[in-house]
N, C-alpha and C positions, 0 to 999 in steps of 0.2 A: 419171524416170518418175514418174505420179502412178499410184498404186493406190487404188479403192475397192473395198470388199467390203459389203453387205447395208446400207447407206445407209437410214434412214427416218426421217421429220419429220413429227410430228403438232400440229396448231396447236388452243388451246384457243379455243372463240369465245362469248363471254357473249351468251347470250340475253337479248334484249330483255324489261322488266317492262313490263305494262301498269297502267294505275290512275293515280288522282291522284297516288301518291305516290310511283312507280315508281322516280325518281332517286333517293331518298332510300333505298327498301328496298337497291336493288343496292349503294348503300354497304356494306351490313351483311351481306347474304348474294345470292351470284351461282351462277345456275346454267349451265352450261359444252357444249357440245357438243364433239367432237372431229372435225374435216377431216384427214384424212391426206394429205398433198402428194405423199408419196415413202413407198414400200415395196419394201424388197429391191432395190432397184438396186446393180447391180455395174459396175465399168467401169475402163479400164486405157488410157490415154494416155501414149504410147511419149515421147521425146524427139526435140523437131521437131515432133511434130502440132500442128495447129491445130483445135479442137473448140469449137461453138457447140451450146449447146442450148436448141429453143425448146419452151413449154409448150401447153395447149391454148387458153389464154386468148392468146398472143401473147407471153408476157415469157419472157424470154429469157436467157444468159448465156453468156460470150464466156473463153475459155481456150486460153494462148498454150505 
């Protein structure tokens, strides 16, 4: 049996810099926004199941 309990994945995403110099600045200092993928999901897969889950965007994962 697999158990999850309250599952959550926040992904950090560097904001693009504008300007002539922009590559160079994000070397030195990067500023970040955060996308949450998952929040509080729980879920419980017996032994024998077969469970696929797909996202809103289409990707997917497959668990045997």
């Amino acid at each position: 049996m697999i158990e999850a309990r309250n599952l959550t994945k926040v992904y950090r995403i560097a904001r693009p810099k504008e300007g002539r110099f922009a590559a160079v600045r994000a070397l030195f200092h990067s500023e970040y926004t955060e996308k949450r993928a998952v929040d509080g999901i729980d879920f419980t897969i017996e032994d024998g199941e077969v469970v696929g889950y797909i996202g809103p965007n289409g990707a997917g994962s497959f668990a045997r």
